[in-house]
Each structure stands twice: as structure tokens, then as C-alpha cells.
C-alpha positions, 0 to 999 in steps of 0.5 A: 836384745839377743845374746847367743852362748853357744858354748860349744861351737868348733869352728874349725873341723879338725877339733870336731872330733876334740875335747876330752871335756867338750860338753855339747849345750846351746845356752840362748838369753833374751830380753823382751822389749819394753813394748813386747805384747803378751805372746807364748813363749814358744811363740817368742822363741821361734821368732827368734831361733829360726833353726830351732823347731817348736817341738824342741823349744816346747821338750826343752820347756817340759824339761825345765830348761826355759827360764823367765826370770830365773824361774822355770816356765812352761810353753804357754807362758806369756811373754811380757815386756823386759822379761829376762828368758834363757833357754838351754838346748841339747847340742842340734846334731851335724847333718851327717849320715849315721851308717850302722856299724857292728862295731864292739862297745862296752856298755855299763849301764842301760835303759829307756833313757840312757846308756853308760858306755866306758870308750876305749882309746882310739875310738872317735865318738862322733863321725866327722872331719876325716872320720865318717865311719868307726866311730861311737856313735856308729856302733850306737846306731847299730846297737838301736837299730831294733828300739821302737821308732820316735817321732816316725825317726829311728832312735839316735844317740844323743850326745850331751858330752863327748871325750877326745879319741885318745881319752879312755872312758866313761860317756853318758848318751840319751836316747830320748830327746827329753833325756838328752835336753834335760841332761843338756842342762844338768851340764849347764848347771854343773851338776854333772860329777866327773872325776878323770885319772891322768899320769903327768909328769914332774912331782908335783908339790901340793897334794892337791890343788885348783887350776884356773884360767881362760882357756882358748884356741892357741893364737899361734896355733888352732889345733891347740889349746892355750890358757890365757890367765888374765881372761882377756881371751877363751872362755873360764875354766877350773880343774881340781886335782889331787894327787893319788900316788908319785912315783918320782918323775911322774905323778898319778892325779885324780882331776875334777871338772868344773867346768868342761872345755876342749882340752882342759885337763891337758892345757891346764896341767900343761899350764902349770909345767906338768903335760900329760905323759906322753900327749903329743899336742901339749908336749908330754911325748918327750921325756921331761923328767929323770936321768940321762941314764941310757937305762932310764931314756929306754924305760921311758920309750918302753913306757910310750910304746905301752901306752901310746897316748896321752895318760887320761881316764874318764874315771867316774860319773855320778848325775840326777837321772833325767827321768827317775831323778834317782841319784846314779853313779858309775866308775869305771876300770882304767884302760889296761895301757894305762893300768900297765904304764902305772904299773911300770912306773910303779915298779920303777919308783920302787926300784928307784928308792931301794938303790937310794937306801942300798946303793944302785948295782950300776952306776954312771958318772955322766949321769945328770938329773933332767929338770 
């Protein structure tokens, strides 16, 4: 009996490109049959993931990513009947030409493994549907174009997560194929630590909290994410937050994945009333919050034009590195527009409280609160 979870499959080319917490895993269980004859399990597995080579299923096997019985096994293990086997691979890559690509990247951390890059907003990470060229990997490709070749390939970058075009932020990309399988699992077990910065809007009135509920391609709409809390559609997801600073008609959080779905951080916070500012697919590129001061409707349009995406940081990553097994932690600068657009608000929310304690110097009689 086979049961595929391919957990991060799009269907649709226009989201290839989505998902600001899309982890990249295949997740694969099987049960042997009562009547199954002693057989490798490398033997087992290739008869029954046909796209899937031998030398991948043997590194996911030196990676501890095959699991007989919630024990991990080695390739030379021999089946045995109603045995229950899991197995978690690394995303297999779309058939996509990689042109090299002098583009800038920042690049934080780098060694034999791996590499920590802070995207800046804007940049696609992987060519597809309607971008080709441009993108993260692009540049990564150039970037290893002198690394020594590995099995008779050149060197590529092997994406184990990926963020949205307009999320600003940390990514963690293999460049081992052991690396990018046992990092493949260190998502799969939510090992990985993510913390993401977003500016939303409303007050919101816990100091910090937990969202959850099934998230899944909008049944009106399949360029959006909704959230379906009963369950009955999408797949689990749960968010923490806490709140970092308010400033009135918006509010700065800090959020924690645990789980890593396309658009999570946005379907969610959109979920409870509180859209990202300025995000244009969850319906934050409006104002939602504060006066109908002619003064106030400018000040936000100028934070738009300041920021001109959805407020979202991929702020730290902390994980067990895949082959030192050495604690690393990285944190990253917010992005300078959202630097800015906080900034502004900041200034806004202190000029806000001194005409409540002073007085305001203008006053307009037609002005009415936006709830």
C-alpha cells in the first residue's frame, strides 16, 4: 500500500514562484505487504518511486531520512512483510535551464554545505512560470560556477525552502545533495527555527498569540490562499505571534512558523482581520485603519510608495547544520523599505499621542475613525 505526501507540490504555474514559507520535501510511506520477501530497501524503494534514482534513495538513506518502523535504516536493510517505511527527499528540481547570471546577492554565511543568503524584495528565487532569468538561483549558479564538479555535474543550488518574490529575507540553499536531503528532513521534522517581522494592520489585542487552521487554495480564487478552520480542506497550519511595537493603526509582529504553507503569514493574519500592510493579494494595499483626515489618507499612500509590497521580513533562522551537526544562527537586517515604512509609522504614532495629551494644532469636524 502506498501513500504519496508530496507536501509541496503547486499545481498551478502562476504560484511556482509563491509562498513566502513553501518548504520544498517530498514525504513517501509505504507498507510492505504480508507476503513481502526479504529485499534491500533501496531494492523496495526503486520499484515503487520509478522517477526517483537509486543514488538518491541510498543519500537519503546515509542521511537518515529512511524510516522502517520509526527507526532510521540504512540502504541495505532488508524489507520484511507489513514493515511501515517513510522516506523524505529533497524537493527533485523542475527541468528548467539554469543560465548563469552576474546578478548581486548578499550572501551572509558560506561553506562546503551550504550558503545563507538575505533576498532582497523583488527577486524571484527559482526561474519559472513567466520568470526565467533574474532570479536567486540564477545568480547562485553563477556565484558556483568555479566550485569543483559533483558527479561529473556542475554544482547546484539546492533549495530546501523558498520565500515569496516580494518577501525580503533569509534563505538557507545546499549545495551537497546530502546537505540539501538531510536539510529536506530538518524541515520535515520542524526542526528548523524561523522567525519572520510583518507590519499589519489594526491594533491587535493580545500581546501575543497562535494562529491555526487548514490552509488551501481559495475555492473561488486559485492565485489565493484561504483558511478553512474546520479542516475539511487545505492542509494544517499554525503561526505564533507576538507583538513587537504598536503604533495605533498598525502593529509590528514578530511571527513564528511551525508549520511552512504557501502564504501562511499572510492567509493567517488576514484570517484573524489583520492583512499585511500593503499586500495586495490578502487586501492590505487599502487603508483599513485610522481617520478620514485628508492628511492621514496621504501619509498612508506615502507609506505605500515607501514600501511598495506586502511588510514581511524573513527575520532569523536558527538550525542543526547537516554535516558539522553544530548549532547555527543567523539574523538578518530588515529590508531598508520596511526599515523606513516602520520608521514612518513610528513618527506617526508619536505625533498621534502628543496632539492626544496637547491638543492636535488642526482639527477637522468631518473626520470619523475607519473601523
Amino acid at each position: 500500500m502506498t501513500h504519496p505526501q508530496d507536501d509541496n507540490f503547486f499545481e498551478d504555474d502562476e504560484l511556482k514562484n509563491e509562498g513566502e514559507e513553501q518548504e520544498l520535501f517530498e514525504h513517501f510511506r509505504f507498507v510492505a505487504d504480508k507476503g513481502q520477501g526479504l529485499l534491500r530497501i533501496d531494492k523496495f524503494l526503486m520499484a515503487r518511486m520509478e522517477s526517483t534514482s537509486r543514488n538518491k534513495i541510498q543519500s537519503a538513506a546515509k542521511a537518515g531520512n529512511i524510516l522502517v518502523n520509526d527507526k532510521p535504516v540504512k540502504a541495505n536493510y532488508k524489507v520484511k512483510p507489513q514493515d511501515v517505511i517513510t522516506i523524505v527527499l529533497a524537493f527533485p528540481p523542475r527541468e528548467i535551464e539554469l543560465i548563469p547570471q552576474d546578478i548581486p546577492i548578499d550572501i551572509m554565511y558560506e561553506d562546503d554545505d551550504l550558503l545563507i543568503v538575505n533576498k532582497v524584495a523583488g527577486m524571484v528565487v527559482h526561474p519559472g512560470y513567466g520568470n526565467y532569468t533574474d532570479t536567486l538561483v540564477n545568480a547562485l549558479v553563477f556565484h558556483f560556477r568555479d566550485l569543483p564538479m559533483q558527479n561529473n555535474e556542475p554544482v547546484k543550488p539546492g533549495l530546501v525552502h523558498r520565500i515569496d518574490k516580494n518577501t525580503s529575507g533569509i534563505l538557507l540553499i545546499a549545495k551537497t545533495e546530502l546537505a540539501q536531503t538531510r536539510l529536506a528532513k530538518l524541515f520535515f521534522d520542524r526542526s528548523i527555527d524561523r522567525l519572520y517581522h510583518a507590519l499589519v494592520w489594526g491594533d491587535i489585542k493580545q500581546e501575543e498569540g497562535t494562529i491555526t487552521g487548514h490552509i488551501g487554495r481559495s475555492l473561488k480564487n486559485r492565485q489565493v490562499m484561504d483558511v478553512f478552520p474546520n479542516g475539511d480542506y487545505g492542509k494544517p497550519a499554525i503561526t505564533h505571534y507576538r507583538v513587537l511595537e504598536r503604533f495605533g493603526y498598525v502593529t509590528l509582529v514578530e511571527c513564528k512558523l511551525e508549520t511552512g504553507r504557501t502564504h501562511q503569514i499572510r492567509a493567517h493574519f488576514r484570517y484573524i482581520g489583520h492583512p499585511l500592510f500593503n499586500d495586495e493579494t490578502y487586501g492590505g494595499d487599502r487603508i483599513l485603519k485610522g481617520t478620514t483626515f485628508a492628511k492621514y489618507k496621504q501619509f498612508v499612500q506615502n507609506c505605500f510608495k515607501v514600501c511598495p509590497r506586502h511588510a514581511l521580513h524573513a527575520k532569523t533562522l536558527g538550525f542543526v547544520h547537516p554535516t558539522t551537526h553544530k548549532p547555527m544562527f543567523f539574523d538578518s537586517e530588515l529590508a531598508p523599505d520596511m526599515q523606513q515604512l516602520i520608521e514612518k509609522w513610528r513618527h506617526y504614532a508619536r505625533h498621534k499621542a502628543f496632539e492626544e495629551t496637547e491638543g492636535p494644532a488642526e482639527t477637522d469636524p468631518s473626520a470619523e475613525p475607519i473601523d
